[in-house]
N, C-alpha and C positions, 0 to 999 in steps of 0.2 A: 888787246892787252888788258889784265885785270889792274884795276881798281887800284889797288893795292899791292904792296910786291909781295911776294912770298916769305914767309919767316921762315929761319932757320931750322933746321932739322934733326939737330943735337940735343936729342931730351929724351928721358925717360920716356915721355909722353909721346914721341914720335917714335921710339924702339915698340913701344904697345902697337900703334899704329901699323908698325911695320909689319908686326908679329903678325897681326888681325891680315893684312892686306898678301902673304905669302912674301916679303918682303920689300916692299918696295910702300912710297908714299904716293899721291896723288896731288896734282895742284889743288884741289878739294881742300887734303890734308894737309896744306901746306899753308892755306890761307888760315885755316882752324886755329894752327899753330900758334896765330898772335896772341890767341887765349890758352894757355894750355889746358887750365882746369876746365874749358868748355869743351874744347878737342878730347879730351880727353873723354867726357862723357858722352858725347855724340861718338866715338869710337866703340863705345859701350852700349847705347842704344841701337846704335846701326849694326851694329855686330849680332847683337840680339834677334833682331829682325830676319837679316839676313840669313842667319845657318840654327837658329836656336826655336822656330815656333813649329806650327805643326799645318802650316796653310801651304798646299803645295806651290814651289816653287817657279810655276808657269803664271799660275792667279796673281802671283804677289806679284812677278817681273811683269804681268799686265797693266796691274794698276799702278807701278812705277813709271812705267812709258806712259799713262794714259796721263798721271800728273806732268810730267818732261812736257810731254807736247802742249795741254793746255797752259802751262806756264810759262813756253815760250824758253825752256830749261834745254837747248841742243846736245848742251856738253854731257848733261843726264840722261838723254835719250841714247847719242854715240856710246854711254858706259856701258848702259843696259840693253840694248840692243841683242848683243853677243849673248849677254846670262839671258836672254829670254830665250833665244835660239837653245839653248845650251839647259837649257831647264826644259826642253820640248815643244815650244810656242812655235809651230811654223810659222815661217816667214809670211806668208798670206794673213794671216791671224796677228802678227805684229802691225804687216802695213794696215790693217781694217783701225790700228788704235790712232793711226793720224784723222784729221780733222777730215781727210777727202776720203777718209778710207769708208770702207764698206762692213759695218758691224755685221751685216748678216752672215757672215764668213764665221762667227764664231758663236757656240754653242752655247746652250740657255745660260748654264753657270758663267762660262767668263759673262754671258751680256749681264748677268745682275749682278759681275763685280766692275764691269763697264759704266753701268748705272749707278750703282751705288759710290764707283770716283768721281764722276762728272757730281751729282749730286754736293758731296762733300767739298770737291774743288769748287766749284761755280758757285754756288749756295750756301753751303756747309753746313743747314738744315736738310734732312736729310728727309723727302716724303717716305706715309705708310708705305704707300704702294713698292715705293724701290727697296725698302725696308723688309717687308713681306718678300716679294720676290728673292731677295738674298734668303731671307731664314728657309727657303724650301731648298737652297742646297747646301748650307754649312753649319754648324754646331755654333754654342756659345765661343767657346776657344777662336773658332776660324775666323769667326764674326768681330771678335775682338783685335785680335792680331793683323784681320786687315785695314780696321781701322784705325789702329798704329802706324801702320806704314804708308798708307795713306797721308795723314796726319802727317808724320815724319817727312815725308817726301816734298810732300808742301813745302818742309821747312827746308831740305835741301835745298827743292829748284829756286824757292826765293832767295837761299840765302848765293848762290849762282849768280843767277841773272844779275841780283841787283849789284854782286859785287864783280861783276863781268870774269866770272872763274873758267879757266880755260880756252876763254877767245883770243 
């Protein structure tokens, strides 16, 4: 049971929500709600992320399961699971991003964007080496926008966990 109860869902802010989500809200978006002005920009940043950059959409749904599971975020892994499949991540290729899984299952690019989460999550210094390694397969842009979602995911699975959302 979370933390906290859920807020209500009568608001501007939660009709945006809706709009963003195909209609419908999320216990995620439901917890948001106690703030709206914060929900509301997190609807904006996360909306951004998700349908608006230019990093394809396998890489990004990896490095979101890769933050889910090092944080211990279930309820974010269950979300993203499906969009990784659905973005083309086979299923071998998502079990390799849990802790017992087997990264050699997945090809140079995802490993430097494997590397490059673990890096940012565990450390958040980020070495040359993993550093390097990313810039041999993506651009400024790619580079950047995965370390937004990254970044942002973090803030997700913490803000989960510690407020027990969806258990």
């Amino acid at each position: 049971m979370a933390r906290l109860d859920y807020a209500d869902a009568d608001s501007e802010v939660a009709d945006r929500i809706r709009a963003r989500r195909g209609g419908r809200l999320t216990p995620l978006d439901r917890m948001l709600l106690h703030s709206p002005p914060f929900a509301d920009g997190w609807n904006n940043l996360l909306g951004a992320i998700r349908k608006q950059g230019v990093l394809p959409g396998a890489l990004r749904e990896l490095a979101i399961l890769r933050v889910a599971e090092l944080n211990g975020a279930e309820y974010e892994w269950t979300a993203h699971a499906p969009v990784a499949e659905a973005e083309g991540l086979a299923p071998e290729r998502i079990a390799a991003l849990r802790r017992s899984g087997d990264p050699s299952v997945l090809d140079e690019a995802q490993q430097a964007v494997l590397a490059y989460t673990d890096a940012m999550t565990k450390r958040i210094a980020v070495p040359d080496k993993v550093f390097l390694a990313l810039q041999k397969h993506f651009g400024d842009q790619e580079i950047v926008e995965l370390t937004v979602t990254i970044g942002a995911y973090n803030l997700v699975s913490r803000f989960l966990v510690a407020l027990e959302v969806g258990s």
